[in-house]
C-alpha positions as CSV (number, residue, x, y, z in Angstrom):
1,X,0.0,0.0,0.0
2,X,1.4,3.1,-1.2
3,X,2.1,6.0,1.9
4,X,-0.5,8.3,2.7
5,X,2.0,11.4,0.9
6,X,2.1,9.2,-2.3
7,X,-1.5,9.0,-3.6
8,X,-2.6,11.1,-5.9
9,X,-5.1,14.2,-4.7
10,X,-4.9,12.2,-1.1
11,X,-2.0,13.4,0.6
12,X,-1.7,15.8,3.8
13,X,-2.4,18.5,1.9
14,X,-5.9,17.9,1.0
15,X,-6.7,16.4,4.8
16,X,-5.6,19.6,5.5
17,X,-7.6,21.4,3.1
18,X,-10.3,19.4,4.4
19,X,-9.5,20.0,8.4
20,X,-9.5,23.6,7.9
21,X,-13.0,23.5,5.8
22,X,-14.4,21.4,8.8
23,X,-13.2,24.5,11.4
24,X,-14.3,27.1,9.4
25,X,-17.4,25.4,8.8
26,X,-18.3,24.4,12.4
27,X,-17.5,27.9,13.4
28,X,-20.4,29.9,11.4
29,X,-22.4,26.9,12.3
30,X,-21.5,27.4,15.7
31,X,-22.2,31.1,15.9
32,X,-25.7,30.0,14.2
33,X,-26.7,26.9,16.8
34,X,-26.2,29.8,19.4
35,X,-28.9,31.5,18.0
36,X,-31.0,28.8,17.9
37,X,-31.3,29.2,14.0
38,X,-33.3,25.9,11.8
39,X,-29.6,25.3,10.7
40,X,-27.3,25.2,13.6
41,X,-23.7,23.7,14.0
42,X,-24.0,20.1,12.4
43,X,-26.2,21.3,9.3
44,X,-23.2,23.7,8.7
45,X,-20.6,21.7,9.6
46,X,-22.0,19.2,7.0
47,X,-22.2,21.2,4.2
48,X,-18.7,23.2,4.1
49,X,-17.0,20.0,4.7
50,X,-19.1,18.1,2.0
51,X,-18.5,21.3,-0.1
52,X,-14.6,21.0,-0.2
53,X,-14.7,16.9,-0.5
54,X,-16.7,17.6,-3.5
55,X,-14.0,20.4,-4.9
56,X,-11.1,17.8,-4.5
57,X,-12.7,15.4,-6.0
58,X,-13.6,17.8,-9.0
59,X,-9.0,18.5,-8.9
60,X,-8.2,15.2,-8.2
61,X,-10.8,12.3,-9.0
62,X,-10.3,12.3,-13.0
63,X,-6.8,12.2,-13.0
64,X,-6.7,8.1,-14.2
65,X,-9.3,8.7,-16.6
66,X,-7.2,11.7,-18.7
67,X,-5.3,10.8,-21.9
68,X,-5.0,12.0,-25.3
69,X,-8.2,11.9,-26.2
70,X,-10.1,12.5,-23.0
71,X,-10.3,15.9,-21.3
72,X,-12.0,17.3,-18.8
73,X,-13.3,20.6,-17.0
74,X,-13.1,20.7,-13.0
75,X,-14.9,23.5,-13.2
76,X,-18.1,21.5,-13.8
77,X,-18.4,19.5,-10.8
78,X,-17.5,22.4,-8.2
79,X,-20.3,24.7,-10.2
80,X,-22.9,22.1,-9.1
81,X,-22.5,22.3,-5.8
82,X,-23.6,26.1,-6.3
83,X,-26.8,25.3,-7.8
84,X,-27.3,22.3,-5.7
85,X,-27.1,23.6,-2.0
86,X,-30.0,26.3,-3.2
87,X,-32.2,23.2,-2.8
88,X,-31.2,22.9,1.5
89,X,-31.2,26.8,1.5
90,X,-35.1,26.8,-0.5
91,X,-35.7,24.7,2.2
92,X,-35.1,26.8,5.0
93,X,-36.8,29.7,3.9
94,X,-40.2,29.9,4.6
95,X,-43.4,32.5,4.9
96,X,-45.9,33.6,7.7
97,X,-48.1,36.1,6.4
98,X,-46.5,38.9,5.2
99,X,-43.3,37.7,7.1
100,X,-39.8,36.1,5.2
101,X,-37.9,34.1,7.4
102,X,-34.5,32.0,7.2
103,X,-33.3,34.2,4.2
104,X,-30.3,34.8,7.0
105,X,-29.8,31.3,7.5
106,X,-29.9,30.0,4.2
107,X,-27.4,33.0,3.2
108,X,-24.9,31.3,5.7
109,X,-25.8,27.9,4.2
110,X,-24.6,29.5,0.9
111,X,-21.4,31.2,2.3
112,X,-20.8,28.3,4.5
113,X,-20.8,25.6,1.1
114,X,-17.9,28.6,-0.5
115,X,-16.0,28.6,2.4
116,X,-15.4,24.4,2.0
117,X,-14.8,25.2,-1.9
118,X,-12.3,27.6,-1.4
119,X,-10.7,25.3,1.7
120,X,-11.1,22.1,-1.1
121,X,-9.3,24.3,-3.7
122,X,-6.3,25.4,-1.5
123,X,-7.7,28.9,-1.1
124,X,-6.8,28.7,2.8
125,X,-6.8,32.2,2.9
126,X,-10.1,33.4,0.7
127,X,-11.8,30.5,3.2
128,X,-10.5,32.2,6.3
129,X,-11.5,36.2,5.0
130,X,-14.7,35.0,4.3
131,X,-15.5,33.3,7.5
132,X,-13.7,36.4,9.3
133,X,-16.8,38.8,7.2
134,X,-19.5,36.3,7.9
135,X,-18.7,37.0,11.9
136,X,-18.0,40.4,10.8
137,X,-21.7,40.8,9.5
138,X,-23.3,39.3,12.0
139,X,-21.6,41.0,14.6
140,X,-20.9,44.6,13.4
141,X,-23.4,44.9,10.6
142,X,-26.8,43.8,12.5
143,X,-26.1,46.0,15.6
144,X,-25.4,48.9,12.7
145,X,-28.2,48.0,11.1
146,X,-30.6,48.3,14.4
147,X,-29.0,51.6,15.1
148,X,-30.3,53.5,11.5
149,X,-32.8,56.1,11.4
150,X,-36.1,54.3,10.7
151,X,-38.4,56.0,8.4
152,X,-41.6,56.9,9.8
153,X,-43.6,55.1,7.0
154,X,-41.5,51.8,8.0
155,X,-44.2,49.6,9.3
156,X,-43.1,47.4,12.4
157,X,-44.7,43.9,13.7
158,X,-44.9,42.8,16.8
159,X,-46.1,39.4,18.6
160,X,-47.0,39.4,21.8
161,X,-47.9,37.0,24.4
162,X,-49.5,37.8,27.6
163,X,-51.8,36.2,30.4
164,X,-55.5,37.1,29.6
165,X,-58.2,39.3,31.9
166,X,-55.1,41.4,33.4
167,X,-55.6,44.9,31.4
168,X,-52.3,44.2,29.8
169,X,-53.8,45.3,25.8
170,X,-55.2,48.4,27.2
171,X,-51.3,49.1,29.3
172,X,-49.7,48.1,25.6
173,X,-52.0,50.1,23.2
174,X,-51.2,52.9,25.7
175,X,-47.5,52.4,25.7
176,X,-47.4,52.3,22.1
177,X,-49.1,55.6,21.9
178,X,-46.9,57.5,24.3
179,X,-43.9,56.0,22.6
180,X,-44.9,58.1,19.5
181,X,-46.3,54.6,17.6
182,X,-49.4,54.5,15.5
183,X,-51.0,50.8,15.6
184,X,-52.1,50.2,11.9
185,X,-53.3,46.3,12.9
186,X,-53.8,44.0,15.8
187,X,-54.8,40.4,15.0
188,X,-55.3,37.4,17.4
189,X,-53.0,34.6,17.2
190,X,-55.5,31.6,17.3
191,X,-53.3,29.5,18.9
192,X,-53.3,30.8,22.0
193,X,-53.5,28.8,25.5
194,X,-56.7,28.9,26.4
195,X,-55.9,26.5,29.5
196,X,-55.7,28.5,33.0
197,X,-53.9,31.0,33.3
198,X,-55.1,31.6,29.9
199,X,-52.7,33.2,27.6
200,X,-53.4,35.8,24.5
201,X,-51.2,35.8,21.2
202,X,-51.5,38.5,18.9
203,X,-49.8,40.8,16.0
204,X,-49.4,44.3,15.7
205,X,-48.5,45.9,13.4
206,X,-47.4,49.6,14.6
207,X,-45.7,52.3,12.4
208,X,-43.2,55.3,14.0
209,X,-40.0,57.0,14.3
210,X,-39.3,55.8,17.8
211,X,-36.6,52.5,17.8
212,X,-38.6,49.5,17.9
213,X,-36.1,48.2,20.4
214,X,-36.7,50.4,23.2
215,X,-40.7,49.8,23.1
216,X,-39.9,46.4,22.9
217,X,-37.9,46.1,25.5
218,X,-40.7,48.3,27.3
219,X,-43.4,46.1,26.4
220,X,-42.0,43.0,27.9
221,X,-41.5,45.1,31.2
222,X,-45.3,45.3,31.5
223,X,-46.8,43.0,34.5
224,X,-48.7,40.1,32.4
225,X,-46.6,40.0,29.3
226,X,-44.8,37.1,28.6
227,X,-43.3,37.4,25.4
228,X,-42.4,40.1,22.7
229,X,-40.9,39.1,19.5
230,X,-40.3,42.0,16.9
231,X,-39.5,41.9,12.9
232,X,-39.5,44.6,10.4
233,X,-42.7,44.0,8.3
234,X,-41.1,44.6,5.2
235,X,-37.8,43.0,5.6
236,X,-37.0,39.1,6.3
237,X,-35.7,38.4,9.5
238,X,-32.8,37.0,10.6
């Protein structure tokens, strides 16, 4: 049996190139599980390290099938794996009401599959800049983003959950309205507990310049409330 350094396209360099996909990988995948996203750490892991097997074998699995009259494009195997992996992020996307969630997600999904095709092609350091702006952008460019002036048009939802016969729609519709919020919609969440204590679900929808943040964070101060989950009604959520 030949040693490990003498097979073609399976020497230390590619275990290497496929260690450092698997880090890389796991890493944003991490950072994701933490969040409690639909795709955490192993869904992640998975797919960057599938991502640069699949890119060595598109350099390296051909090479006892090339002669004069046989050639081939490497090219073609990795661009599959581009198209392909839009079928696990399609899968993670998904739509309540008027609502886009797990375009984040499935954006990491994407950037997570590059990262193991630059790892798979020996691009060590492209792989490690992009991971380095993934944390980048979901670290510096989300707080940034929370932080713009919202226009006063921008339409805001928000779910809340709170324990029923308590006053505590009355205490939030007020809230709202010192705040400097406008409530354009309220709907009731049928799936509410309607077990003792009951519990209420609902949606508003509520439009001002005020940060969303702060009445949020206001909100879920008021005695009753038990939850309050906010999201931009126009954008998809992260």
């Amino acid at each position: 049996m030949a040693p490990l350094g003498d097979l073609a396209g399976q020497g230390w360099t590619q275990l290497g190139e496929l260690a450092l996909a698997f880090v890389l990988s796991a890493a944003i995948g991490l950072e994701r599980e933490i969040r409690q996203k639909s795709a955490g750490l192993r869904t992640h892991t998975l797919v960057g390290f599938a991502a640069a097997l699949i890119m060595l074998v598109s350099k390296h699995g051909f090479a006892d099938v090339l002669g004069e009259h046989v050639s081939l494009d490497p090219s073609r195997v990795a661009a599959q794996i581009v198209s392909g992996i839009g079928f696990i992020g399609a899968g993670l996307i998904f739509v309540r009401g008027d609502a886009v969630r797990g375009l984040t997600t499935a954006a990491a999904i994407w950037l997570t599959a590059a990262v193991g095709m630059a790892a798979g092609a020996g691009l060590w350091l492209l792989a490690v800049a992009v991971t380095v702006g993934h944390f980048a952008t979901v670290f510096v460019l989300t707080p940034l983003a929370d932080r713009l002036p919202r226009s006063r048009h921008a339409p805001s939802r928000l779910h809340l959950t709170y324990l029923d016969g308590r006053g505590v729609l009355r205490l939030v519709l007020a809230e709202c309205t010192r705040r400097g919020f406008v409530v354009d919609e309220l709907s009731i969440d049928q799936r509410g507990e309607r077990r003792p204590p009951a519990t209420v679900s609902l949606w508003l929808t509520v439009r001002g310049a005020g940060l969303i943040t702060e009445l949020t964070t206001v909100l879920s101060e008021i005695d009753g409330v038990l939850a309050v989950v906010s999201q931009d009604a126009n954008a998809p959520t992260l």
